[in-house]
N, C-alpha and C positions, 0 to 999 in steps of 0.2 A: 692287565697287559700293558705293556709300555708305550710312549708314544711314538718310538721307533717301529715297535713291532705294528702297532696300527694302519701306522702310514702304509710298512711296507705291504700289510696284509689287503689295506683298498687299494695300491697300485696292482696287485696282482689279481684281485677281481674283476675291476677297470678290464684290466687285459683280456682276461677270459671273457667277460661282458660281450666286450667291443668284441673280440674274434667271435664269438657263437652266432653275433648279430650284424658286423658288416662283412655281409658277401658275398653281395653283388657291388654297388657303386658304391655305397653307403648311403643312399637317398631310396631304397628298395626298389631301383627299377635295374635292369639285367644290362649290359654297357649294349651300346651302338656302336661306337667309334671303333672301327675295324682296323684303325691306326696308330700307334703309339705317338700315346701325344707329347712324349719327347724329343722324338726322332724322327717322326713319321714313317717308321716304316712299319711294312705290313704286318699283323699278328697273326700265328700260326698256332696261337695258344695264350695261355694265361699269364705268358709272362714274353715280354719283347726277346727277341731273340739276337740282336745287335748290340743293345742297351741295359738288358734286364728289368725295366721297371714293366711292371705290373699294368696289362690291362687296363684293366679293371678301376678305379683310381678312386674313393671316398671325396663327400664335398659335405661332408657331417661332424657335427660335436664329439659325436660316440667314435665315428672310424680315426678324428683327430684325437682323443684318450688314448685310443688302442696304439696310435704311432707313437707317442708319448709314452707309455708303456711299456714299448716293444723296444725303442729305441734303447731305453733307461736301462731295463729289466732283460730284453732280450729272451722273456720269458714266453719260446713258442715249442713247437711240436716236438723240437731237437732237446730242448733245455729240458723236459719229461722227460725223454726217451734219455738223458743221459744220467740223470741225478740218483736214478735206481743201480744202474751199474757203475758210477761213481763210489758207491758205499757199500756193494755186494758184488760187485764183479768189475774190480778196479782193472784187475789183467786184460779181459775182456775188452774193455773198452780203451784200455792205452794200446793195446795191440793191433783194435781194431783201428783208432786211427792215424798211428804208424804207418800201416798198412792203407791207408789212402780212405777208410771213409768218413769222409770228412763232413762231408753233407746231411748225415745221419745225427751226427753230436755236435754240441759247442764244444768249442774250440779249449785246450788247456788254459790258455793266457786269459778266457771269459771267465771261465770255471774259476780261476785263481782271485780275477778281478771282483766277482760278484761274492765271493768267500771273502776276500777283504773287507770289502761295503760292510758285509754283514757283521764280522767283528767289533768293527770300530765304532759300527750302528750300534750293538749290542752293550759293546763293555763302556757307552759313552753313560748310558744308562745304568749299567752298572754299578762304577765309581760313583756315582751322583748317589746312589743309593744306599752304598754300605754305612757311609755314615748314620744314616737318618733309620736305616733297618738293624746295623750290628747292637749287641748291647755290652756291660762291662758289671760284673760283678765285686761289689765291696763290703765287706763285710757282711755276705752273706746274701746282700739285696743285689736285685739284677732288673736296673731300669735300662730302656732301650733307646740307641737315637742319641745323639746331639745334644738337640734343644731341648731332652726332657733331663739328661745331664746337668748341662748348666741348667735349668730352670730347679733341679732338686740343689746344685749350688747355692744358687742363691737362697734360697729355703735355709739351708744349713749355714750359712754364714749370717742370716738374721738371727737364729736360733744363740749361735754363738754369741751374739751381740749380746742378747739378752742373758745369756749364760755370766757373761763377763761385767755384764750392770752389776748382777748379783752377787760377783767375785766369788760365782761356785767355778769350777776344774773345767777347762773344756779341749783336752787332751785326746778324747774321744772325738769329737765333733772335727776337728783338727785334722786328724789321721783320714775321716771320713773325705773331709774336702782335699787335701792332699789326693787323697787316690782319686776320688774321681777325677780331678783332674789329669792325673796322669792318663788315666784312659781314655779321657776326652782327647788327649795327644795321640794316642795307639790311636785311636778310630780315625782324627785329623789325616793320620799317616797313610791309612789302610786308604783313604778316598784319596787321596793326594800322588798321581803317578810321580813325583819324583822321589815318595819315601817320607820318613819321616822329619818334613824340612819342614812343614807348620808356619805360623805367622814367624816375623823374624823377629819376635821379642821373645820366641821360643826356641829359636836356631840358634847354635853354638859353633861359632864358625872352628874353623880348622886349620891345622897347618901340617903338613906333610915334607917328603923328600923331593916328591914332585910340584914345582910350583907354581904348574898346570894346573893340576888339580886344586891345590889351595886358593888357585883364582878364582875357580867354579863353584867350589862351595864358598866362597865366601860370598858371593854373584849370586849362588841360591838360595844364601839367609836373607842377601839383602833384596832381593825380589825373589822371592820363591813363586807367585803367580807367572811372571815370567819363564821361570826354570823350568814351570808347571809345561808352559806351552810349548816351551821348545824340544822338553821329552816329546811331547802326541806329536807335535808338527814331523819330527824326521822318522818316529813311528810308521805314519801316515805316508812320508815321501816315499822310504827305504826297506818298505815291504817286501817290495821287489826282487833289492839284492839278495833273499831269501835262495832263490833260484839261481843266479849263475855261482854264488855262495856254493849250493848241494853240488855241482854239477861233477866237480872233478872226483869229489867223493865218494858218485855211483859208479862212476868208470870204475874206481878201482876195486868194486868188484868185480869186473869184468877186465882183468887188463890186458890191451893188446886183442884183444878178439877182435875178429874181420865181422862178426857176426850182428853184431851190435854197436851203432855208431853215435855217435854225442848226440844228435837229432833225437835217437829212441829215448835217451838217459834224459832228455831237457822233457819230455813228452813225460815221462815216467816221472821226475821228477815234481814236478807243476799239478799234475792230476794229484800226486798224493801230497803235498801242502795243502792244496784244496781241500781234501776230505780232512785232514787234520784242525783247519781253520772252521771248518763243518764243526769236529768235534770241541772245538773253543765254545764255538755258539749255543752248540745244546748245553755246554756247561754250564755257561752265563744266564742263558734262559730259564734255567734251575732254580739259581739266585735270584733273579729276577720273581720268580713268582713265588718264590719265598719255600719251595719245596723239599722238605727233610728228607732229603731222600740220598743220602751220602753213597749209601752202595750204589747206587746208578751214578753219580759222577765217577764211582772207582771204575763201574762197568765200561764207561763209555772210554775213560781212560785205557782200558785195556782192549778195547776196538782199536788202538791204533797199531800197535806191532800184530794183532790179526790180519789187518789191513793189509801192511808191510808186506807179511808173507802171501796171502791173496796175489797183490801186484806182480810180486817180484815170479812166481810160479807162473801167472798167466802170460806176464809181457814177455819174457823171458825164458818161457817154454820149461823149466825147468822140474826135475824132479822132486819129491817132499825134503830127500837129504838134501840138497844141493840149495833147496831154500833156508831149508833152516840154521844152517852153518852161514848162510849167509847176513838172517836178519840180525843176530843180535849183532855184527861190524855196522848195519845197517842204523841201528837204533845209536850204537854210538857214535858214528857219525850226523846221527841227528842234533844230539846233545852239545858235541862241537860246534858244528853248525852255526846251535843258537846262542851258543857261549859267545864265537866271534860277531856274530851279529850285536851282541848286546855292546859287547865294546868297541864297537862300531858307532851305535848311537853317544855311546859315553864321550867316546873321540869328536864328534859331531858335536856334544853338548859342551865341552870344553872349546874348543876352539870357534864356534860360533857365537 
């Protein structure tokens, strides 16, 4: 398992730990102070009723994990209760908290933020990995990894050497190193978010109509670690604009209705990036543990337009025709979506 996934896996025990065990003060004696001790004013219950803080108040290691935890993670009673109908009764639960219950679930904008976390958690691990997991086949043989590439490199170029003491043919031997190397470039690529830009004694810079662009590839042969960061960095920033992005897009399938206001469409929209960012994760998690299991990535691929239509019949009250004529506008508005987003960070990558 990864050491993303570790960390995230003891924060979330931490939490359960701490809540099963402080609750009373956190010191196991039951409160006295009949007062909030931030307000003073009288308790009528477990929670101030001017102030909102809690009774009851922790002065322990464990109830100080559990705050840590909870603040981080926000992983309490609501975040259960929502993560089942997130992914099986997405309508359900945007409906319901349209409709005001708000108290019951986290909030979209969590649910979005905590699906982010977990991407970037996930595929940081990922890209680090495909190189040193993917392998490249040459002439028949399929060694894996990187370092066992060049390490069979160099193997074959001593070989060569020796070949060429003896002034026998090493045509063969040649061909061999040539391609691996080439693949050592494809895999460089596959780990490398900006594509396949590589060290810059391997970039072959560019020239174009636009001389925007010709600046930026030229910028990312000649530091390509840089180009590296500044793709993640606005990755990481401009998540975000993911959502007001969707937003005009679901109005218009609904256009002009009294019935349904941008409020529902941002609600609707947010919950389902969320489950979608859900489905990035289990994909990468696949990868991650190295599991051949291609028909369940198609699987989980195909959870998302089921999803779609889920949503769109529950939030929306809708009947099965009136969903289904609607998702596939729906799917392709997805696709847009993420077209202009990408050239969004492209625009970002060139002029920063």
């Amino acid at each position: 398992m990864s050491e993303a996934a570790a960390i995230f896996g003891d924060a979330v025990d931490t939490a359960l730990l701490a809540r099963a065990v402080d609750r009373t003060g956190g010191d196991g004696a039951p409160p006295t102070n009949r007062q909030c001790l931030n307000c003073a004013t009288p308790l009528a219950g477990a929670y101030c009723y001017n102030c909102g803080q809690r009774g009851d108040i922790h002065r322990s290691l464990i109830g100080f994990a559990h705050d840590i935890a909870h603040g981080t993670l926000h992983l309490d009673g609501r975040f259960w209760r929502t993560l089942p109908l997130l992914v099986w009764r997405p309508g359900q639960l945007t409906r319901a908290y349209i409709d005001g219950q708000r108290a019951r679930y986290v909030s979209p904008i969590f649910a979005f933020l905590f699906a982010t976390f977990l991407v970037f958690a996930v595929f940081d691990q990922v890209l680090g990995k495909i190189g040193n997991a993917a392998d490249i086949a040459v002439n028949g043989k399929h060694i894996a990894g990187l370092a066992a590439n060049e390490k069979e490199i160099k193997r074959l170029q001593a070989l060569r050497a020796t070949f060429a003491a003896a002034h026998r043919p090493t045509r063969v031997i040649d061909a061999e190193i040539a391609g691996r190397r080439k693949g050592i470039d494809g895999l460089e690529a596959l780990s490398n978010p900006v594509g396949a830009i590589g060290e810059g004694h391997r970039c072959v810079s560019g020239h174009s109509d636009w001389p925007a662009l010709t600046d930026a590839i030229n910028a990312a042969c000649a530091n390509p670690a840089l180009a590296s960061l500044k793709v993640e960095t606005n990755a990481h920033k401009f998540t975000w604009a993911l959502i007001p992005m969707s937003l005009p897009f679901v109005w218009l399938l609904f256009p002009f209705s009294r019935s349904f206001g941008l409020f529902d469409h941002l609600v609707f929209v947010t919950y389902s990036i969320s489950f979608v960012m859900l489905i990035i994760v289990a994909q990468g998690l696949l990868g991650l543990l190295a599991l051949n299991a291609q028909w369940l990535e198609n699987l989980l691929g195909l959870a998302i337009p089921v999803h779609m239509y889920r949503q769109l019949r529950g939030t929306y009250a809708l009947s099965r025709r009136a969903a289904l004529w609607r998702l596939p506008l729906l799917l392709t508005f997805a696709v847009i979506v993420l077209t202009l987003w990408a050239v969004l960070l492209l625009a970002l990558l060139l002029t920063g």
